[in-house]
C-alpha positions in Angstrom: 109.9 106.7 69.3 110.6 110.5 70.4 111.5 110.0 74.4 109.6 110.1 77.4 109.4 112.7 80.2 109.1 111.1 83.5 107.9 114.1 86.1 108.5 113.2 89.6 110.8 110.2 91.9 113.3 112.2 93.7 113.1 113.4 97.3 115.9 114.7 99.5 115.9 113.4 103.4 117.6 115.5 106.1 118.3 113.3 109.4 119.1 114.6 112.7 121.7 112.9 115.0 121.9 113.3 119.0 124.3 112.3 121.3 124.2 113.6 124.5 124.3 117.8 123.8 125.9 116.9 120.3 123.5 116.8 117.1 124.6 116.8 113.9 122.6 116.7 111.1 123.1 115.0 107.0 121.1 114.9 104.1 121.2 112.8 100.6 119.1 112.7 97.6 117.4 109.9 96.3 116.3 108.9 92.4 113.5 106.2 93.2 113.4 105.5 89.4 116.7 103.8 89.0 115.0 100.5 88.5 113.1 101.3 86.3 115.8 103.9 83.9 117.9 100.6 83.7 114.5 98.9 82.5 113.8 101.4 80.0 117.3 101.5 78.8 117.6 98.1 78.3 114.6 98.3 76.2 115.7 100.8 74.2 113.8 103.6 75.5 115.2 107.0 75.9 113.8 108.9 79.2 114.2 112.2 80.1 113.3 112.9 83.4 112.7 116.3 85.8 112.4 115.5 89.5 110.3 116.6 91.8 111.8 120.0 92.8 112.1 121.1 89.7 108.7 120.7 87.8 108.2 124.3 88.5 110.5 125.5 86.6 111.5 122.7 83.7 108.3 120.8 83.4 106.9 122.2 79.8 104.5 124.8 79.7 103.2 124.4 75.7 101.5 121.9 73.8 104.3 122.6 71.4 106.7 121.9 74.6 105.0 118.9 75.4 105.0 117.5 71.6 108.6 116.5 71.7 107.9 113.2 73.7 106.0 110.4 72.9 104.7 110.5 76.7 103.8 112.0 80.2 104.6 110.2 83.1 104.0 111.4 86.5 105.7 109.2 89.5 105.4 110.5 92.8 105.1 114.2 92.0 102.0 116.0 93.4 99.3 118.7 92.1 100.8 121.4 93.4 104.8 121.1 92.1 103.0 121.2 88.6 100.6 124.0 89.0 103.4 126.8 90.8 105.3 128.4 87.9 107.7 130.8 88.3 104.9 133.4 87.2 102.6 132.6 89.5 104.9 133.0 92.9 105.6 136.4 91.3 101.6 136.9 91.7 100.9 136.7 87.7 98.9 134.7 85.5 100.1 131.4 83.9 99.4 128.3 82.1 97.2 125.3 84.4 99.4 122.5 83.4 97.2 120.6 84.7 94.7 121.0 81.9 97.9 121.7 79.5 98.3 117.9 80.1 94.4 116.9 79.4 94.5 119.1 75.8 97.5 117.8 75.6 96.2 114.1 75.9 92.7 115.0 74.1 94.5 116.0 70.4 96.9 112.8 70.7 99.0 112.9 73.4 99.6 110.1 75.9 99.8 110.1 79.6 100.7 107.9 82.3 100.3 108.3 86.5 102.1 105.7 88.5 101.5 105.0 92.0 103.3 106.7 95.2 102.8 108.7 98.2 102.4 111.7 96.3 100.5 110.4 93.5 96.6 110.3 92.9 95.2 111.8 95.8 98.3 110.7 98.4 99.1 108.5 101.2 97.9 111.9 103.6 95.8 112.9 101.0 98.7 115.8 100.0 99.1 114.9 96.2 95.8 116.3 95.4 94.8 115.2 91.8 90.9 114.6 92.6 88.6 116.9 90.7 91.7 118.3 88.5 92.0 118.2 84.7 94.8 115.4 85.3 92.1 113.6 86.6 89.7 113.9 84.5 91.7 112.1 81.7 92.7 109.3 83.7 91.0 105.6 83.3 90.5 105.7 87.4 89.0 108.3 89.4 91.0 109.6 92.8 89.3 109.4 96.4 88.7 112.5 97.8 90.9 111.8 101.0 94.1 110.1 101.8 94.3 106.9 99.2 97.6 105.2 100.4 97.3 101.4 101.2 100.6 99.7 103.0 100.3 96.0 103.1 103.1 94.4 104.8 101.3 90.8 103.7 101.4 91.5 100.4 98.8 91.9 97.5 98.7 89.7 94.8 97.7 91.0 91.3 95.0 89.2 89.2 95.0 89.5 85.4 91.6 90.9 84.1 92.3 91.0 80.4 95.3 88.6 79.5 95.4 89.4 76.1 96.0 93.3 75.9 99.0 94.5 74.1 100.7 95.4 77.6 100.4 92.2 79.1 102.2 90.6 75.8 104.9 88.2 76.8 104.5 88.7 80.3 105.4 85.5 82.5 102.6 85.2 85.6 101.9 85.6 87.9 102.5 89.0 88.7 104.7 89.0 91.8 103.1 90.4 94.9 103.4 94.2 95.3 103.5 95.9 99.3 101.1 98.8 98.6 98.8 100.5 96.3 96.5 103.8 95.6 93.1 103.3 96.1 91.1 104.3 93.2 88.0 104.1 91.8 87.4 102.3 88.1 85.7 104.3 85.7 82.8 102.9 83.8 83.5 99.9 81.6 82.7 101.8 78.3 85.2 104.7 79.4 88.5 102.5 80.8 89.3 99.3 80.7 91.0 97.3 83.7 94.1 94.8 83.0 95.2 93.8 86.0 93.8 94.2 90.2 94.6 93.5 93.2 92.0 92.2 96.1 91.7 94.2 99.4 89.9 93.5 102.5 86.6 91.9 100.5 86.6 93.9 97.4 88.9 94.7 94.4 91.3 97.6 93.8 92.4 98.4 89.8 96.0 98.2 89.6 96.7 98.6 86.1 93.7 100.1 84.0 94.0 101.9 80.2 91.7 104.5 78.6 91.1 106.3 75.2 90.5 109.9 75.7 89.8 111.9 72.8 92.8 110.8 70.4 95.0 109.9 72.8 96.1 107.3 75.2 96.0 107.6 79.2 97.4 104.7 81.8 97.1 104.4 85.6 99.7 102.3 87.3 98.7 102.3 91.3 101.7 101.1 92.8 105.3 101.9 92.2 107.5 101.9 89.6 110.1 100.9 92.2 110.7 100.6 95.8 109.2 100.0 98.3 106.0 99.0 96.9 107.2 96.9 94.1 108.4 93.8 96.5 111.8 92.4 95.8 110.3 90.0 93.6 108.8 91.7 91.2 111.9 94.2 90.7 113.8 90.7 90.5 111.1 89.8 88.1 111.9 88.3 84.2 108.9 89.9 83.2 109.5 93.8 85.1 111.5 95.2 82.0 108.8 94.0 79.5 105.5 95.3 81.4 107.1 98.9 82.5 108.4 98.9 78.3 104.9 97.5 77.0 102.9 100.2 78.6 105.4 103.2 77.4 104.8 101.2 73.6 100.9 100.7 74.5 100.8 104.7 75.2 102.6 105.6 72.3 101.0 103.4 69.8 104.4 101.6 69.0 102.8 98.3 70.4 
């Protein structure tokens, strides 16, 4: 399997400090994907991955780019740190990446969006997929406003279709997860749902799978790793397997 390019998971947080008339300030950066690397690795899947801050200038820019991994996915990294190229702060024209992705999907390629605050439309509505090209090749469909649901009490995930490739060998239930995008689930005959999650009288799709032209899409609406993904499903038997089954599902090495 050629490796996969995981766009997004890293963010920087600067902290001030006062103490009487003395403030100091620090700063640290944070991968939120180590969880799931170590999963990956241990499954023998090679990831390449290109954080937030610096999709604008490494995240590819060619179908011909893009055909070196087997696929996309995009963790916590909005709209707009995939659309500015270096080209277009220097007031030229340049490539959407946006719809780079969807061609990219529609001749064979393979494309995954997992959950976040910047992912879908956002937890303040800042991420900013709704009515893109991204979106349009998704098995889910993005609110128009802020999607971001914290739920302190927990959500627990219900398996829809039990005997999908992804959900092979997966030990339930699915531990409870501590937030979640809202999203809309696409018509039966266009995605498929696997697993959801109730909320406040209705359903939410939590994991959901699409065809789209001759290639694969996935939508994971939660993390891939903390905070949303409790401690028990990180501590999970069955994490490694799911987060490796839907890489294998997407690349057609299921």
């Amino acid at each position: 399997m050629k490796p996969v390019l995981l766009a997004g998971e890293t963010f920087h947080i600067t902290s001030f400090a006062s103490k009487g008339y003395e403030v100091g300030a620090s700063s640290r950066y944070t991968n939120g994907a180590e969880r799931y690397l170590a999963a990956m690795a241990a499954c023998g899947i090679e990831v390449t991955q290109i954080g937030g801050e610096r999709c604008e200038s490494e995240f590819p820019t060619s179908l011909e780019a893009l055909s070196a991994f087997s696929c996309v996915v995009l963790s916590d990294v909005g709209m707009l740190s995939l659309l500015y190229t270096k080209q277009t702060r220097a007031g030229r024209r340049s490539v959407n990446r946006l719809e780079l992705l969807r061609q990219w999907v529609e001749s064979g390629g393979a494309l995954m969006m997992a959950g976040g605050y910047t992912s879908f439309q956002g937890m303040d509505g800042m991420a900013l997929f709704h009515g893109t090209a991204v979106e349009d090749c998704l098995p889910v469909e993005c609110l128009p406003g802020p999607d971001g649901v914290e739920a302190p009490e927990g959500l627990d995930p219900a398996v829809v279709q039990p005997g999908h490739p992804i959900l092979d060998g997966i030990n339930v239930p699915i531990p409870y997860i501590l937030g979640i995008n809202r999203t809309l689930a696409r018509a039966p005959s266009d995605a498929t749902i696997l697993v959801q999650v109730p909320y406040r009288g209705a359903v939410l799709p939590l994991l959901a799978v699409r065809l789209y032209g001759a290639g694969r899409t996935l939508a994971w609406a939660t993390d891939i790793g903390p905070h949303w993904l409790s401690k028990d499903f990180l501590d999970w038997e069955s994490y490694d397997r799911l987060m490796a089954n839907m890489i294998r599902w997407l690349a057609r090495e299921e």
